[in-house]
N, CA, C and O of each residue as an XYZ file, in Angstrom:
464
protein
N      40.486     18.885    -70.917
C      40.431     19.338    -72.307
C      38.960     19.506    -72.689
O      38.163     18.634    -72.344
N      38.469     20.790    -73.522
C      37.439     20.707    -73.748
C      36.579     19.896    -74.217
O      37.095     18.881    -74.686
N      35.509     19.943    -74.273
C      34.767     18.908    -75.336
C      34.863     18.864    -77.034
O      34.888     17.847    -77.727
N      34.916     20.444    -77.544
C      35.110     20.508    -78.359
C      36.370     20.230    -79.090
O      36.303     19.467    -80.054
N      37.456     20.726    -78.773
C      38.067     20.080    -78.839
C      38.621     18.898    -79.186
O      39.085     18.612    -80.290
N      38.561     18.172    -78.160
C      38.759     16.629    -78.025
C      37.640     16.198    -79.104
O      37.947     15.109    -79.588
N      36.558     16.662    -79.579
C      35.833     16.196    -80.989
C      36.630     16.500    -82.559
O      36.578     15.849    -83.602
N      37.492     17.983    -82.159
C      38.170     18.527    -83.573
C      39.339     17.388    -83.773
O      39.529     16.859    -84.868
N      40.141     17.049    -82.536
C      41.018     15.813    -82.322
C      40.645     14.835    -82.867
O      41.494     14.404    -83.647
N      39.669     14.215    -82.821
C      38.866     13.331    -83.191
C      39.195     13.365    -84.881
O      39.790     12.516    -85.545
N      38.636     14.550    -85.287
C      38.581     14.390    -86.907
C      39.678     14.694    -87.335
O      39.552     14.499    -88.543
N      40.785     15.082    -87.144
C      42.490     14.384    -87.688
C      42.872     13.380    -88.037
O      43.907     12.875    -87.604
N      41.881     12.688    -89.186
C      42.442     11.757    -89.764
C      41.992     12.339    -90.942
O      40.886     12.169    -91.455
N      42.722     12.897    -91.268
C      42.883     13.731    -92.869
C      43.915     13.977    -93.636
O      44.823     14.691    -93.211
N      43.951     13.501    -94.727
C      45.759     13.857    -95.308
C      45.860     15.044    -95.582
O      46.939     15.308    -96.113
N      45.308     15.738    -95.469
C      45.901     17.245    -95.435
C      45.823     18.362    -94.272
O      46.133     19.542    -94.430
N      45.354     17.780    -93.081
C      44.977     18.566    -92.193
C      46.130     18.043    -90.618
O      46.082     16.842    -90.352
N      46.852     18.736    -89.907
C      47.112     18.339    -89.216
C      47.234     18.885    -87.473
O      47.280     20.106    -87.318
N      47.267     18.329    -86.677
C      47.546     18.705    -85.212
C      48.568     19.013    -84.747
O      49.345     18.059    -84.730
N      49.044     20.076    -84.270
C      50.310     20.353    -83.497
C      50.374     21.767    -82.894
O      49.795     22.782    -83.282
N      51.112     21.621    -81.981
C      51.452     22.877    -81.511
C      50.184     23.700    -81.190
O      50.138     24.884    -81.522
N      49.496     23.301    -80.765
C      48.090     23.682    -80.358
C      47.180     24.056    -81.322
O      46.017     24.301    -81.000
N      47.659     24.153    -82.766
C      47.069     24.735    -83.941
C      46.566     23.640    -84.732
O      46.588     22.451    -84.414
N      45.957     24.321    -86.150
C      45.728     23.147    -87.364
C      46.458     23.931    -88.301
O      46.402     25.142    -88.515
N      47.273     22.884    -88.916
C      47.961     23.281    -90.003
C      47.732     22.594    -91.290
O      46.954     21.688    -90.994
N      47.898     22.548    -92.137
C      47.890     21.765    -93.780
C      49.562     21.216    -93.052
O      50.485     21.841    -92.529
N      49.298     19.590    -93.389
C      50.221     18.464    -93.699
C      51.200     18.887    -94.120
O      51.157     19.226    -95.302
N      52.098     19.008    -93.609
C      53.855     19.036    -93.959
C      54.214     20.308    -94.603
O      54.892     20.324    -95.631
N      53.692     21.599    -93.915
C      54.073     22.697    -94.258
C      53.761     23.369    -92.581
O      53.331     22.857    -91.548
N      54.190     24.657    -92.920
C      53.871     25.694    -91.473
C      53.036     26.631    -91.986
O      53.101     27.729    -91.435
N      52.136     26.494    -93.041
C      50.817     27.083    -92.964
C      49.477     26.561    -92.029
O      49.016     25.462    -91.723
N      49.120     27.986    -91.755
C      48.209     27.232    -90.760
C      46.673     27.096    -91.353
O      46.317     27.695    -92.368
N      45.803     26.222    -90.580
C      44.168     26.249    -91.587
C      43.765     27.331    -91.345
O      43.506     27.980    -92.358
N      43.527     28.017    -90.057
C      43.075     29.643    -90.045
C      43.620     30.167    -91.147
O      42.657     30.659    -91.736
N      44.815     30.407    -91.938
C      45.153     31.491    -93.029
C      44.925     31.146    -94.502
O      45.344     31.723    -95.506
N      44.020     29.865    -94.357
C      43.640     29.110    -95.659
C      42.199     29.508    -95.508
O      41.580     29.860    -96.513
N      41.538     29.477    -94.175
C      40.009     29.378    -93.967
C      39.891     31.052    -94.238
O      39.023     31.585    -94.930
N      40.959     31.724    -93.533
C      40.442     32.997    -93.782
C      40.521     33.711    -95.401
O      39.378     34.020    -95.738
N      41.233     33.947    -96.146
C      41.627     33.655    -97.266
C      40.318     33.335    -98.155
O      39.938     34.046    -99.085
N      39.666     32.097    -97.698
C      38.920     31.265    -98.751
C      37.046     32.287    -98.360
O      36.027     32.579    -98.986
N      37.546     32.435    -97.117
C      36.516     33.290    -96.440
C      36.413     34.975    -97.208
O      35.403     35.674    -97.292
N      37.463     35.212    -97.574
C      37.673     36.708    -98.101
C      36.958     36.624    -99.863
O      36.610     37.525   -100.626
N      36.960     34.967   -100.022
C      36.701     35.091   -101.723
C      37.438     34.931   -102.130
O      37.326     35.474   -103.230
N      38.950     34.176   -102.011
C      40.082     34.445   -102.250
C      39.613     32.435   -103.509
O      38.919     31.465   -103.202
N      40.223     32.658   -104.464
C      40.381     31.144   -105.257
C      41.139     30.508   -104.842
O      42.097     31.240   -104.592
N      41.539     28.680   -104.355
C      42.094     27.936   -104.095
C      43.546     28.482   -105.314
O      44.604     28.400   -104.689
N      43.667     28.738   -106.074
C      44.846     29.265   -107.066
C      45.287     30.453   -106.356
O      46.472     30.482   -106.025
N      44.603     31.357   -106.090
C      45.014     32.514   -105.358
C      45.025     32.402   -104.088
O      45.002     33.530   -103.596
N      45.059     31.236   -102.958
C      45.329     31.139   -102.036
C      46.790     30.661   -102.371
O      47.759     31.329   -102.012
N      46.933     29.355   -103.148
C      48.098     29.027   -103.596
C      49.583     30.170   -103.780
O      50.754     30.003   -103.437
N      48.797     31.497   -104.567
C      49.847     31.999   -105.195
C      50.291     32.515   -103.904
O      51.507     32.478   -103.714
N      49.322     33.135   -102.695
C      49.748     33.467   -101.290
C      51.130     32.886   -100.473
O      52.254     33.266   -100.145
N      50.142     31.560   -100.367
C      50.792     30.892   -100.040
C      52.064     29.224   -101.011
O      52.109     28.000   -101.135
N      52.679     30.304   -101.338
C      53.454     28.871   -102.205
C      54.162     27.899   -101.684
O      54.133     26.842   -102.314
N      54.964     27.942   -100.457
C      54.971     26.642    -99.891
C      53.845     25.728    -99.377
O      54.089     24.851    -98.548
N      52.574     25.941    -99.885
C      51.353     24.836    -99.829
C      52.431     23.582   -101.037
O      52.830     22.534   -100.529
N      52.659     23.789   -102.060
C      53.065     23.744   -102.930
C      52.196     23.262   -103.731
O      52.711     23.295   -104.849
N      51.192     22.843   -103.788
C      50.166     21.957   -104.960
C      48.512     22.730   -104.289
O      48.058     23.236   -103.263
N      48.174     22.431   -105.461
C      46.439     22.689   -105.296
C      46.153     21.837   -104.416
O      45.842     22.230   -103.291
N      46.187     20.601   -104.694
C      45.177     19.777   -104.030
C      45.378     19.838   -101.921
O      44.560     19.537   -101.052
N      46.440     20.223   -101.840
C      46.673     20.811   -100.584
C      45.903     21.964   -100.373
O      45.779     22.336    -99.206
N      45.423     22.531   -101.166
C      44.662     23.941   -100.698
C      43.249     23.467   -101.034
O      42.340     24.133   -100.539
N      42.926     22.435   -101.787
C      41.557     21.914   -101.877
C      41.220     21.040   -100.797
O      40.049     20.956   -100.426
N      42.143     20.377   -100.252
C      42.199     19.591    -99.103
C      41.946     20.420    -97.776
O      41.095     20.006    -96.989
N      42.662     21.585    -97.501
C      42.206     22.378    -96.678
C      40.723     22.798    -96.449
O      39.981     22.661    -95.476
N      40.569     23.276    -97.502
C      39.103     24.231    -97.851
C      38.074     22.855    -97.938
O      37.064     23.187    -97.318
N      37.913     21.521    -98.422
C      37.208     20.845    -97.622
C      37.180     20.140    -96.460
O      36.143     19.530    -96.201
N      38.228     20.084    -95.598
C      38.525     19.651    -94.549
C      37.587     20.620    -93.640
O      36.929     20.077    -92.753
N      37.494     22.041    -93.819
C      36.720     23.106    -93.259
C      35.571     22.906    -93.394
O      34.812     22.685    -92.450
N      35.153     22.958    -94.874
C      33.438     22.805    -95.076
C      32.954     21.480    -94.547
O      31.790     21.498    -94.145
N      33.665     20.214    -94.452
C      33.222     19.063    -94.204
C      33.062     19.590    -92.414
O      32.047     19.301    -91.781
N      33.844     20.120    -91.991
C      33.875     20.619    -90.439
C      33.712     21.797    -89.529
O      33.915     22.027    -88.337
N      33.117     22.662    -90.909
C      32.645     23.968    -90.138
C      32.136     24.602    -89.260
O      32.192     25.831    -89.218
N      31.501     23.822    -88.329
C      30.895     24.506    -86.649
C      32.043     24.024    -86.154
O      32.696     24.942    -85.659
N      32.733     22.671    -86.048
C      33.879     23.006    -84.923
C      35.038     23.901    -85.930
O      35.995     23.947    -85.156
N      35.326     24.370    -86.749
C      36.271     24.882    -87.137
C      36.149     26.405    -86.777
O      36.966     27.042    -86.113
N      34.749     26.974    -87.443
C      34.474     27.984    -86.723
C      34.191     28.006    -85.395
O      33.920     29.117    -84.940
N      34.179     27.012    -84.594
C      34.228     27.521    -82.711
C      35.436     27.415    -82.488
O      35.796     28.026    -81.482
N      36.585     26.621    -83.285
C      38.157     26.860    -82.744
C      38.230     28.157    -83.000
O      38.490     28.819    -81.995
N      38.024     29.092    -84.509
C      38.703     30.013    -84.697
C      38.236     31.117    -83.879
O      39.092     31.893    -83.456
N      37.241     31.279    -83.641
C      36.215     32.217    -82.863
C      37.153     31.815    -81.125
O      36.854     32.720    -80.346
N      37.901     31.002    -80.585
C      37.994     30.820    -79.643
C      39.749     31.216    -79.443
O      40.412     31.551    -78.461
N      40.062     31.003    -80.800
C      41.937     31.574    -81.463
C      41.586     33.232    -80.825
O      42.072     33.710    -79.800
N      40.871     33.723    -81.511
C      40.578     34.853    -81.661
C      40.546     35.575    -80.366
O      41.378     36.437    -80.085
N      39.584     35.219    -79.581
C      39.182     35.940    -77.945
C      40.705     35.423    -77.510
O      41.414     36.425    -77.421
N      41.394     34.319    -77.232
C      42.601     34.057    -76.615
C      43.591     35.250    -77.301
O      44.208     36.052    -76.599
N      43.640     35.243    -78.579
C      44.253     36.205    -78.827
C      44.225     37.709    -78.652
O      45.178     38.460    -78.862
N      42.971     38.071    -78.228
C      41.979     39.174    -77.630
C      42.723     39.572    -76.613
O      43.266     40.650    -76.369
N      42.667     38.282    -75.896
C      42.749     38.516    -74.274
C      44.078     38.606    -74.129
O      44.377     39.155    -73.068
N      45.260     38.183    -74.980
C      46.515     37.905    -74.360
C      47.005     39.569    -74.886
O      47.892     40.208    -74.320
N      46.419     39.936    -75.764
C      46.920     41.337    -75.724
C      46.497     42.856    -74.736
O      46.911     44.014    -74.790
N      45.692     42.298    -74.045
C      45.364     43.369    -73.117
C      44.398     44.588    -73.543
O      43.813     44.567    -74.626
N      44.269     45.607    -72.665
C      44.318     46.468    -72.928
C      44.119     47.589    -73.638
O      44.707     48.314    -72.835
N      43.794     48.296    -74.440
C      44.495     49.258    -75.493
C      45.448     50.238    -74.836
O      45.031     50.979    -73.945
N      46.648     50.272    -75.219
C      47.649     51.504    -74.476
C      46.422     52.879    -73.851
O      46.539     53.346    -72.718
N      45.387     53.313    -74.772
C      44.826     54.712    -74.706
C      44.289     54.232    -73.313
O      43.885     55.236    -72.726
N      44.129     53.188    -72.593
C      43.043     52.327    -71.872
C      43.985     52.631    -70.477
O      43.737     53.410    -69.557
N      44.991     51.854    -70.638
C      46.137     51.349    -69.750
C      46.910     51.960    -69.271
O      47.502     51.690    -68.226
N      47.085     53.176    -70.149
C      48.258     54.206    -69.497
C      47.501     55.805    -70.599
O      47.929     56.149    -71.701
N      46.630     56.306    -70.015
C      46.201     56.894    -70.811
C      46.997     58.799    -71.060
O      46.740     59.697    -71.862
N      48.087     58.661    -69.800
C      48.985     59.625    -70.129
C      50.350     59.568    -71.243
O      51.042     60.405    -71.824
N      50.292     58.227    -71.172
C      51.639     57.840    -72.133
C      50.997     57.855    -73.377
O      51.877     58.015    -74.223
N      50.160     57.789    -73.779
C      49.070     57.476    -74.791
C      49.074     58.630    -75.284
O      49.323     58.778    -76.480
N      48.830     59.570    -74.555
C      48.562     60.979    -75.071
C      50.104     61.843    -75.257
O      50.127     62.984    -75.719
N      51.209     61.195    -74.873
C      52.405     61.638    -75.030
C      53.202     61.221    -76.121
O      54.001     61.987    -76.660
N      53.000     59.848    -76.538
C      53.377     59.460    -78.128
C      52.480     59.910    -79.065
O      52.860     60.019    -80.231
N      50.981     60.282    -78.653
C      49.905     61.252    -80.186
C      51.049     62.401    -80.391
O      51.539     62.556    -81.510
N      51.485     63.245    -79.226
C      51.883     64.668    -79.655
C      53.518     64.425    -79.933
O      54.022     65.526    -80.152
N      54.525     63.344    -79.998
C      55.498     63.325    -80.043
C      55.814     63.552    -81.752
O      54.937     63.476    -82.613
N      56.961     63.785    -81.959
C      57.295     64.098    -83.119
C      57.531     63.198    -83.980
O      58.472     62.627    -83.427
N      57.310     62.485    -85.230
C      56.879     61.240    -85.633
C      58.506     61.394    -86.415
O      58.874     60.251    -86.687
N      59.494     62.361    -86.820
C      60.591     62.030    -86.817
C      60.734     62.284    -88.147
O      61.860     62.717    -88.393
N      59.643     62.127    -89.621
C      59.574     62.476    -90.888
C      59.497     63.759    -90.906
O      58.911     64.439    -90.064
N      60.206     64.245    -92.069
C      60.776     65.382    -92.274
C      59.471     66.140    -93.041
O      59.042     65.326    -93.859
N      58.979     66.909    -93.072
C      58.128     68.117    -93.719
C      58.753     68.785    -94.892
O      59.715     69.532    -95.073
N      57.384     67.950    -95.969
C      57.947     68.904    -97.463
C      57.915     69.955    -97.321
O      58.260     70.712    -98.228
């Protein structure tokens, strides 16, 4: 297990932050901290993350998030930066890349909407 890692492990002792499933989520919901961090990252208000997301169900769950981050922001940003390339990588490719005749056979195919 990485180093880093095994340090973000480390700081899970937070009531609003939790470990599972290889992710971080906010405590007793299936929101994850990436869609709180990103969100809060866009400028988005702890109220207007809320209204996003309403099974957070309370503020202080979305304030709990958003300092759980700032209190931990280099490893939070090297998990997400590391979400990201895994997620990069597991998609491959670009079709135009990979099959660049099939690529060019769904541009000219007929998209099926009717012409005013």
């Amino acid at each position: 297990m990485p180093v880093r890692i095994m340090r973000l492990q480390a700081l899970i002792h937070h009531d609003y932050i939790e470990h599972r499933d290889g992710g971080y989520f906010v405590a007793g919901t299936r929101v994850s901290l990436d869609s709180v961090v990103c969100a809060f990252q866009r400028g988005h208000s702890p109220a207007r993350i809320l209204e996003r997301f309403p099974m957070l169900g309370k503020l202080a769950r979305v304030y709990g998030a958003i300092a759980f981050y700032l209190d931990h922001q280099p490893e939070i940003d090297a998990y997400l930066q590391a979400s990201a390339r895994a997620f990069d990588a597991a998609l491959g490719a670009p079709l135009a890349e990979y099959d660049p005749g099939l690529w060019q056979r769904l541009q000219r195919a007929p998209t099926g909407d009717p012409k005013p």
